[in-house]
LUMZA-875918 format. One line per 8 residues: number of its first residue (from 0); their letters; for each residue x, y, z of N, C-alpha, C. Coordinates in nm, 4 decimals, padded with zeros to 6 digits. Each point is the difference from the previous one (the first is absolute). Layout:
BEGIN
NUM) a) X,Y,Z,X,Y,Z,X,Y,Z; ...
This chain:
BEGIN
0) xxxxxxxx) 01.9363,01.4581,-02.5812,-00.1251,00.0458,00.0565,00.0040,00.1511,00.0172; -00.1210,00.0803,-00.0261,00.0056,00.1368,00.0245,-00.0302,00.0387,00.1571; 00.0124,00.0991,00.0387,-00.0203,00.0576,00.1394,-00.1003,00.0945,-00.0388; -00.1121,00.0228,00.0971,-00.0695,00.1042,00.0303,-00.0292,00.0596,00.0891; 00.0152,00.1377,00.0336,-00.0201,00.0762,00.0995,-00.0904,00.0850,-00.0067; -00.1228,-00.0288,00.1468,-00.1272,00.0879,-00.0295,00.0305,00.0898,00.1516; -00.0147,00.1130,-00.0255,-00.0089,00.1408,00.0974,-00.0641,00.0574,00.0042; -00.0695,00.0618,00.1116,-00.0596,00.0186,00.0946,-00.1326,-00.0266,00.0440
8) xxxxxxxx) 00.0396,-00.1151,00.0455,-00.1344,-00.1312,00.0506,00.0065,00.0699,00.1443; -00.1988,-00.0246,-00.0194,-00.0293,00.0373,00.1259,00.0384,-00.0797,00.0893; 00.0078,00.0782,00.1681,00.0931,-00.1530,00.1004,-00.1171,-00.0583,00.0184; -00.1160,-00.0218,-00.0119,-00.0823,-00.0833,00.0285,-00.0255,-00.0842,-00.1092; 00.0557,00.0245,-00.1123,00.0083,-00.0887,-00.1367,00.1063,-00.1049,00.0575; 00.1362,00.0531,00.0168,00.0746,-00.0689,00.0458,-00.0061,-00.0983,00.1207; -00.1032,00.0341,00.0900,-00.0064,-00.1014,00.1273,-00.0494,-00.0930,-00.0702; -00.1287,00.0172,-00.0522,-00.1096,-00.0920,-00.0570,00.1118,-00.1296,-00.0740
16) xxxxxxxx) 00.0665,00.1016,-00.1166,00.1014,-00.1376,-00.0412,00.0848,-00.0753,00.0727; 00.0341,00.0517,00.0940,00.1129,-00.0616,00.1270,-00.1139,-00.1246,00.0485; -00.1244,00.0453,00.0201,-00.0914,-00.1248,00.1216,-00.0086,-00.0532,-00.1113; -00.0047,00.0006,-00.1567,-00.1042,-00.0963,-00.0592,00.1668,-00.0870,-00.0875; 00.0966,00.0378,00.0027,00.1285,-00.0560,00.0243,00.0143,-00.1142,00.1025; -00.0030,00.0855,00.1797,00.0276,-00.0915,00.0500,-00.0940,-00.1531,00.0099; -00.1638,00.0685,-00.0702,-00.0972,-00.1227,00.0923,00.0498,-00.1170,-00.1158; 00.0434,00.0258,-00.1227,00.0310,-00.0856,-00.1080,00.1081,-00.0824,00.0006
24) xxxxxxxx) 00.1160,00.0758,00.1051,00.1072,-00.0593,00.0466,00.1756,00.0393,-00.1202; -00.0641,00.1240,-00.0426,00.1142,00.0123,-00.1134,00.0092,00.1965,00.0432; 00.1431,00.0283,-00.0532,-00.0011,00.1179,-00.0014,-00.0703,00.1043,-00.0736; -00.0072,00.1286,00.0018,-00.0302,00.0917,-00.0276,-00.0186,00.0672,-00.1113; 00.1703,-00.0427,-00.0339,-00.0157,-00.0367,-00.2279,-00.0428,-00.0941,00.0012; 00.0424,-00.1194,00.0500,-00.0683,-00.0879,-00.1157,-00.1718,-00.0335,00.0102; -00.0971,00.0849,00.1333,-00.1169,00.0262,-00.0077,-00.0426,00.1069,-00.1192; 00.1050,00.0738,-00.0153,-00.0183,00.1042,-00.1084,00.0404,-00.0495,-00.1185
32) xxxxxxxx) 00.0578,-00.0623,-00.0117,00.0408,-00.0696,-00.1464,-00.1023,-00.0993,-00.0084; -00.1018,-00.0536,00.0728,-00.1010,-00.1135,-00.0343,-00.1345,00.0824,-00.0101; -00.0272,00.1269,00.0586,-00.1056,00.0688,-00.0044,-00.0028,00.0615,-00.1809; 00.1291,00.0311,-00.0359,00.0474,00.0435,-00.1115,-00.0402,-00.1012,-00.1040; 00.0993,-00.0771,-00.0205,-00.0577,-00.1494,-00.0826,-00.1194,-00.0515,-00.0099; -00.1076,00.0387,00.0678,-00.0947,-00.0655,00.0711,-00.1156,00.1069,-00.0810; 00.0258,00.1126,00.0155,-00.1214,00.1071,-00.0606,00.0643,00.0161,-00.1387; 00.1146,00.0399,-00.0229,00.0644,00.0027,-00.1768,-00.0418,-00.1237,-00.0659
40) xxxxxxxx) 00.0598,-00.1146,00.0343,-00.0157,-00.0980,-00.0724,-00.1327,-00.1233,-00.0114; -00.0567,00.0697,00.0997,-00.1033,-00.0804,00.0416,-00.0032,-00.1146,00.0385; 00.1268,-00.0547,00.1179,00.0491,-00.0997,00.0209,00.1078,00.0322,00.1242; -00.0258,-00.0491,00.1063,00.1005,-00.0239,00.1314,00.1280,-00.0951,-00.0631; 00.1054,00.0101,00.0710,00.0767,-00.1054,-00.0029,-00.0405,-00.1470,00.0877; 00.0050,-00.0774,-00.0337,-00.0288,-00.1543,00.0258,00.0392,-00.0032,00.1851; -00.0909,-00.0637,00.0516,00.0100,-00.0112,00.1541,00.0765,-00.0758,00.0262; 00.0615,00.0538,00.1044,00.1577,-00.0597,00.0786,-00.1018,-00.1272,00.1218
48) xxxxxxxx) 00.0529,-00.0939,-00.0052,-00.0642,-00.0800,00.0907,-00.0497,00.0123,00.1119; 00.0822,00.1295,00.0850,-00.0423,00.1093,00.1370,-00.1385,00.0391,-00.0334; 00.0213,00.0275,-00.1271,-00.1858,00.0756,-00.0268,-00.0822,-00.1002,-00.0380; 00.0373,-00.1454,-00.0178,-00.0955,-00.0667,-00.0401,-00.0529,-00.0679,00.1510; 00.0997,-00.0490,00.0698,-00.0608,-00.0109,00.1405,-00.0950,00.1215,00.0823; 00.0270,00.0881,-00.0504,-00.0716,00.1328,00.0540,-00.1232,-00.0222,-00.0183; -00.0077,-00.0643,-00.1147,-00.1680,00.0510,-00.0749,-00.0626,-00.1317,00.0332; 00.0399,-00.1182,00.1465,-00.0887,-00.0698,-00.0594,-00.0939,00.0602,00.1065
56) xxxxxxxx) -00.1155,-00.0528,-00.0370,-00.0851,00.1031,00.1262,00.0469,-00.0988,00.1580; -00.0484,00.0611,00.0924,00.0036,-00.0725,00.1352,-00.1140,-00.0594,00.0434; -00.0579,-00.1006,00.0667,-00.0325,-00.1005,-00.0012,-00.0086,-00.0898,00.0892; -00.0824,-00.0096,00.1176,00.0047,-00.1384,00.0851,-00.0292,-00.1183,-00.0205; -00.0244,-00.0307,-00.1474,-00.0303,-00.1040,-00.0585,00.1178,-00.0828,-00.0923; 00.0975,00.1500,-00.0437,00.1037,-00.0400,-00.0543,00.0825,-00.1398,00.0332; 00.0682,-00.0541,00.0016,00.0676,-00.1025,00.0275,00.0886,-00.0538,-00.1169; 00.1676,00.0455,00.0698,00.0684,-00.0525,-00.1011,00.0967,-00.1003,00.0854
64) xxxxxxxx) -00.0160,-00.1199,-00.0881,00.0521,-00.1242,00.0539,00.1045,-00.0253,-00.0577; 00.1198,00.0057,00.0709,00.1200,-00.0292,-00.0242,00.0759,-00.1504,-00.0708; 00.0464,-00.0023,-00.1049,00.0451,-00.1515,-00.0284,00.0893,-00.1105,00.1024; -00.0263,-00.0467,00.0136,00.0875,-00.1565,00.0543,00.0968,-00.0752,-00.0816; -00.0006,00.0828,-00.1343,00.0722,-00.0663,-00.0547,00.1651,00.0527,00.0280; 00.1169,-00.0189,00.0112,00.1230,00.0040,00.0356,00.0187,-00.0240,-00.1497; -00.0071,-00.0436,-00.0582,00.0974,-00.0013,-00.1482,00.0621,-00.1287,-00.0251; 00.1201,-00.0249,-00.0708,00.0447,-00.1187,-00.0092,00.1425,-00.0317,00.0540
72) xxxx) 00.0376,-00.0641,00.0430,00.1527,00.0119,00.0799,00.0596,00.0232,-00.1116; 00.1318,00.0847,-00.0053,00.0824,-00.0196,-00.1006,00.1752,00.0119,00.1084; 00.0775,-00.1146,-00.1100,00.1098,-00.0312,00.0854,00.0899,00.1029,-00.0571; 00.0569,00.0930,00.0952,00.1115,00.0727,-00.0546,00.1626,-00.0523,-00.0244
């Protein structure tokens, strides 16, 4: 993999990526490595399941009902 180093980002460039890092739940590169991928290639990397729960909207109607099912005994 190559490395890239960009200098002299404004510090308010840099906060902006820090909050929009943390609200996503990933660091700083790898918000910058998905912002990257994302405008070059015209394509994000594939959502981590953290972000798929993120996005579902919220909801007082929602209702997720848990299974009853236990599975099948198995004898060890």
């Amino acid at each position: 993999m190559s490395q890239l180093i960009v200098r002299n980002l404004e510090p308010r460039v840099v906060t902006a990526l820090k909050a929009r890092a943390a609200s996503r739940g990933r660091s700083a590169e790898a918000e910058h490595r998905a912002i990257l991928e994302g405008v070059l290639l015209g394509q994000g990397p594939a959502p981590d399941f953290k972000a798929f729960l993120r996005s579902i909207p919220e909801s007082a109607d929602l209702r997720i009902r848990r299974s009853r099912d236990r599975g099948r005994t198995v004898a060890l």
